[in-house]
N, C-alpha and C positions, 0 to 999 in steps of 0.2 A: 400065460396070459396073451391073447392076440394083438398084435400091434399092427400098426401099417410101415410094410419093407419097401414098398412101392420108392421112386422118384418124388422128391420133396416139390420140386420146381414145379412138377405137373398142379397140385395143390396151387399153388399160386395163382399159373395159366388157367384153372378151372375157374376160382374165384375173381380174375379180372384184376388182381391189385397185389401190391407185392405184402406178403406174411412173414418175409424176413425169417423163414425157416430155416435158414443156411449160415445164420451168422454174417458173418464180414463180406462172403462173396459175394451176398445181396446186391453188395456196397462197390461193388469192381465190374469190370469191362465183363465177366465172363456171367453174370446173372443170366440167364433161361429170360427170365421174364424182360428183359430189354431186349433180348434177341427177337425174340419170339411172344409177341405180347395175347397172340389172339387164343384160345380153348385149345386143352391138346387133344389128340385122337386124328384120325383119318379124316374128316368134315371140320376141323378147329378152324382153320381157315377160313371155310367156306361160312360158316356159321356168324362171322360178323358181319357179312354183305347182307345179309338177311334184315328183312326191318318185320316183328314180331314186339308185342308187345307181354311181356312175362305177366303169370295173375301173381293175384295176391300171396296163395300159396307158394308161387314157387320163388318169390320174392322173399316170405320169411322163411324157405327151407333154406336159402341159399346164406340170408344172415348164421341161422344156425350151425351150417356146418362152417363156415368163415369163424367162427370163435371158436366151434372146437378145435380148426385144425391150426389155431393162430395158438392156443395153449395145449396142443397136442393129447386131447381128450378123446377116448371113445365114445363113441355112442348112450351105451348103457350106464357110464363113469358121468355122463352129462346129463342126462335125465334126472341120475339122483342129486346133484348139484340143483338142478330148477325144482326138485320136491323141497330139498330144503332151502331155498330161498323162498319159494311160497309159504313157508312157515317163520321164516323172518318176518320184522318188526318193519315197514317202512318199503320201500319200494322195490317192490321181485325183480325187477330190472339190474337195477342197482343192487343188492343183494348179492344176485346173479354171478354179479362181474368181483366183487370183492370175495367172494368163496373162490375162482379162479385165479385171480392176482395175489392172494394171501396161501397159494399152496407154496410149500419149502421150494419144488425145483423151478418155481417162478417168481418167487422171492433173489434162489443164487443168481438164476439171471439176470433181476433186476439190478442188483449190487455190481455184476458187472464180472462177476466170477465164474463165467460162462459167454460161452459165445451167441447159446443160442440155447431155447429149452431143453431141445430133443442132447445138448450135451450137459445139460445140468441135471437132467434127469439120470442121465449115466451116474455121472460124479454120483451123486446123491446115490443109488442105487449099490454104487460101489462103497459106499461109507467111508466118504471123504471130509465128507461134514458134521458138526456137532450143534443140536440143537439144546439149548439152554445147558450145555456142559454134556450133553448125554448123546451118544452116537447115534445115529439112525440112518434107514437106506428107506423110507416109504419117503417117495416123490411125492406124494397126494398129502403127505403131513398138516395140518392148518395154525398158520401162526397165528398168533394175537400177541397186541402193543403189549412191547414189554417183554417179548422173547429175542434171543440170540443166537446170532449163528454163528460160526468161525470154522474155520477150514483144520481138522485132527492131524495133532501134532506129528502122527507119522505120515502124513501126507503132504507134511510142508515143503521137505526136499525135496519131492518130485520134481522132476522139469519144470513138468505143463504150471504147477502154482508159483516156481523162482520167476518164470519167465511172463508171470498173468499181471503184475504191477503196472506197467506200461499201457497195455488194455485196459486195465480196470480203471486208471486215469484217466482213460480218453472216456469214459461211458458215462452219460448224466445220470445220477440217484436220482428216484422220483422223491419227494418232500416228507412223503410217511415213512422213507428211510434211511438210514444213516450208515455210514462206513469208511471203515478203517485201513485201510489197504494195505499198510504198513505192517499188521497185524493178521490182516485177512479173514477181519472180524464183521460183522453188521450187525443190527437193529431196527426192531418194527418200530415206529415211534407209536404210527396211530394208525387206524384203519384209513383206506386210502380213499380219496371224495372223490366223484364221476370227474369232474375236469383236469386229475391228477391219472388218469386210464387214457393213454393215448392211444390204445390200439384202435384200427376199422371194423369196431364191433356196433351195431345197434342191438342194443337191449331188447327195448321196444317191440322189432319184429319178433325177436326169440318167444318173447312172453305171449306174442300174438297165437304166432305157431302151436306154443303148447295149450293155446287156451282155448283151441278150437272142437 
């Protein structure tokens, strides 16, 4: 399956705003995107002196790739995500963002059992985890209220999980989830409301984008 090998920090520097693809580093003296806040490439620099006003298109092209690469989706993985939220009940926007937020390796993230997507999708991929008691490695998994996760019994000795309690305490649960840490357990409570999504996503452009 194709992925992106590329430098995570460049992602950032392209979209102008930090994506927190790095985990903790984000959060320290060595982030890329404090260093170096302007577009990367040979012209990044030169390119904010410029006064240029973006159209419309390139305004929602720029929202849509800012959410895929903020939950680490491809292209063609995200299109079908916006088919099936246009066949949701209520607002494709919002839709949108709950079919992203409610996959399993953005769920372990959210719980705090990962540092960052791109390593919960490892975990996950590596069958670390158990959803509703049954193993699984598909990252793109979709929860609903009332499913469980918890970290597989032979995977509790490992280092990286004896040593993940500390982290996991510092990291705020959003409201539609709950967790055990003790246990290294969570749950969906309920689908999560747009004010409980705190990522730099607008919807809105996205739906624009594809609806042209």
């Amino acid at each position: 399956m194709a992925r992106y090998t590329g430098p995570v920090c460049k992602l950032c520097r392209r979209e102008g705003a930090k994506l927190y693809l790095k985990g903790s580093r984000c959060l320290g003296p060595k982030c890329s995107f404090d260093k170096r806040g302007y577009g990367p490439g040979q012209h990044g620099q030169q390119a904010q002196w410029r006064r240029r006003r973006d159209s419309d298109f390139a305004i929602q092209l720029r929202a849509k790739q800012r959410a895929r690469r903020v939950y680490g989706v491809l292209e063609r993985q995200f299109r079908r995500y916006y088919r099936k939220a246009v066949r949701e009940r209520g607002l494709t926007g919002l839709a949108l963002l709950q079919l992203l937020e409610t996959r399993l390796d953005n769920v372990v993230y959210r719980l705090g059992y990962a540092r960052s997507r791109a390593e919960a999708r490892q975990l996950v991929s590596h069958g670390h985890f158990l959803l509703n008691g049954r193993r699984t490695n598909v990252p793109s998994a979709r929860l609903n209220p009332g499913d469980e996760i918890a970290v597989r019994g032979g995977s509790r000795g490992r280092q990286f999980f004896q040593a993940l309690g500390d982290d996991a305490e510092g990291r705020t649960v959003p409201t539609w989830l709950t967790r055990d840490v003790s246990n290294l357990t969570g749950k969906m409570e309920t689908m999560p409301a747009r004010q409980e999504i705190d990522e730099p996503v607008n919807e809105q452009l996205i739906v624009e984008f594809y609806s042209r």
